[in-house]
Kinemage of the C-alpha trace (Angstrom):
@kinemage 1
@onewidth
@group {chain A} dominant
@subgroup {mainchain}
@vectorlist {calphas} color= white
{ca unk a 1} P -5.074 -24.007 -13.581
{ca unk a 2} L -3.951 -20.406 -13.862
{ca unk a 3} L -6.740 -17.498 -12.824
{ca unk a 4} L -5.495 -14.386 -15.036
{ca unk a 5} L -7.173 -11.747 -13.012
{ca unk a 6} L -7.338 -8.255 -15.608
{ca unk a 7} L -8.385 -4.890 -13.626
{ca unk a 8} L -7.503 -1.165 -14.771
{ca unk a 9} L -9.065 1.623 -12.867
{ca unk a 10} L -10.813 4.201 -15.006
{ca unk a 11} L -7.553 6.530 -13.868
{ca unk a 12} L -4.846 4.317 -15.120
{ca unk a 13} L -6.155 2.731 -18.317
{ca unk a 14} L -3.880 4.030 -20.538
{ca unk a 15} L -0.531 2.444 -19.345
{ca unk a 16} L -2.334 -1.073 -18.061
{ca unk a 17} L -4.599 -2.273 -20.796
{ca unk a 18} L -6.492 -4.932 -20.206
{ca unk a 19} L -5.389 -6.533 -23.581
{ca unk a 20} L -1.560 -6.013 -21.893
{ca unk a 21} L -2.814 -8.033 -18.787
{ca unk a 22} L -4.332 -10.847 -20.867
{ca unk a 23} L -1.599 -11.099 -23.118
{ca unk a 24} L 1.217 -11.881 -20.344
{ca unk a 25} L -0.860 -13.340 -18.298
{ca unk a 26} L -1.465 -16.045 -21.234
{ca unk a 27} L 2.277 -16.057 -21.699
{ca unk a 28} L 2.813 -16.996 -18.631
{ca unk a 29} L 0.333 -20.466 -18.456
{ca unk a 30} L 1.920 -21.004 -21.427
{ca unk a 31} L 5.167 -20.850 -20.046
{ca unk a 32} L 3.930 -23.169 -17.356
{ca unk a 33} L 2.255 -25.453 -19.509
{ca unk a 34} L -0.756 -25.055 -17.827
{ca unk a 35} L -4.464 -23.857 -18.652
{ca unk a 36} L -5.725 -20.892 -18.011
{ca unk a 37} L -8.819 -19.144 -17.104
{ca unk a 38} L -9.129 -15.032 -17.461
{ca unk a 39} L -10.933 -12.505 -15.377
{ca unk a 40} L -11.833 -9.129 -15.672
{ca unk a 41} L -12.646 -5.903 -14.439
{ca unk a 42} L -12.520 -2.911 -16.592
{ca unk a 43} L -12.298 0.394 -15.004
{ca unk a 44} L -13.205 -0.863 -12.002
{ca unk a 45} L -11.313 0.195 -8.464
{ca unk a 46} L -9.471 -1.984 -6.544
{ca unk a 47} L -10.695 -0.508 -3.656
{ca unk a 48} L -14.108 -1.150 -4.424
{ca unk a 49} L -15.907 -4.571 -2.260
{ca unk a 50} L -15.534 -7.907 -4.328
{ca unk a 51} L -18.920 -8.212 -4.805
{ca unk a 52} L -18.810 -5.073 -6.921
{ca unk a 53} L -16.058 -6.473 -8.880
{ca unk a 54} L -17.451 -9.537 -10.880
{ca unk a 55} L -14.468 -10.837 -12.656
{ca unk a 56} L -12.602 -11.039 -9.038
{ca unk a 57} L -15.977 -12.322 -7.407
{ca unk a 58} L -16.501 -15.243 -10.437
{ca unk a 59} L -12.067 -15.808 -10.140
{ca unk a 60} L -12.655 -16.159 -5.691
{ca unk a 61} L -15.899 -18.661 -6.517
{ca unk a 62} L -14.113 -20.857 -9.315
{ca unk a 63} L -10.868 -21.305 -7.437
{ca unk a 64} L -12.661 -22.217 -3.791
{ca unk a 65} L -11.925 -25.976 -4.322
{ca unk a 66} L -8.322 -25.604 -4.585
């Protein structure tokens, strides 16, 4: 299983969509033959705590058993 973790910060959005993010990130378990599971966080920092940030909190909580 491949976790395809998508943030942009509300100051980049413009150069690293999240549709950009998704799209290689796909590519890539594709690539690998492998599934895939994707996670996001739109215009959120990556500064901010990961409890903040639910894609990155629900990506840490479904990957805990591997």
């Amino acid at each position: 299983m491949l976790g395809i973790y998508c943030r942009t910060s509300k100051a980049r959005k413009e150069k690293y969509t999240i549709e950009n993010q998704k799209d290689n990130g796909i590519k890539c378990a594709q690539k690998l033959g492998v599934p895939y599971r994707i996670y996001v966080d739109d215009g959120i920092s990556g500064t901010t705590d990961d409890s903040i940030r639910g894609g990155l909190s629900d990506l840490f909580r479904d990957f805990s058993d591997y």
